[in-house]
N, C-alpha and C positions, 0 to 999 in steps of 0.2 A: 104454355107460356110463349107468348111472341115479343120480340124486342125489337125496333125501330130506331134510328137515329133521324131525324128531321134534318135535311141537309143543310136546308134554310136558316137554321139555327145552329150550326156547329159550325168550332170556330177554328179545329183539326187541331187542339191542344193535345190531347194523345193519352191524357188521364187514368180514360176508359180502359185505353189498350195497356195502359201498366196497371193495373188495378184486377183485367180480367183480360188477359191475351190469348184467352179461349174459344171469346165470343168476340170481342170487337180488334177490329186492326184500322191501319189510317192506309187509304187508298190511292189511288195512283191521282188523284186528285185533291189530295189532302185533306181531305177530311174522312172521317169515321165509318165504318161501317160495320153492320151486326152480322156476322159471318158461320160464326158456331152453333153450336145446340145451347142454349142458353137454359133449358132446364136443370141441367148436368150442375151448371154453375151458377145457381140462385141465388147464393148469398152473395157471392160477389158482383152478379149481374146488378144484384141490387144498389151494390155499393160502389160502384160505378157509375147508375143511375143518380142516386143520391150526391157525390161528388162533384157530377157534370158542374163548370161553370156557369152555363148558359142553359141548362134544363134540357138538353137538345133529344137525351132519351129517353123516351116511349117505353116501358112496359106494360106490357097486358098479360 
């Protein structure tokens, strides 16, 4: 499982990072990023995904 944030598309609401602050945190640039093992945390990598307001993350 790979997980990506599209920078382009993130709008550094921080959703992701209360949802799964495993995998994603907001950056010294404010917006998102995939930082953990995101396997570990499927379900909620998912539903982070799923939440995004703007679609901005990528799983595969």
């Amino acid at each position: 499982m790979k997980v990506f944030v599209k920078k382009e598309d993130c709008i550094g609401c921080g959703m992701c990072a209360d949802v799964c602050p495993e995998v994603f945190e907001i950056g010294s640039d404010g917006y998102s990023d995939a930082t953990g093992e995101p396997s570990a945390h499927y379900d909620k990598v998912m539903e982070a995904a799923e939440i995004c307001p703007v679609n901005a993350i990528e799983v595969q």
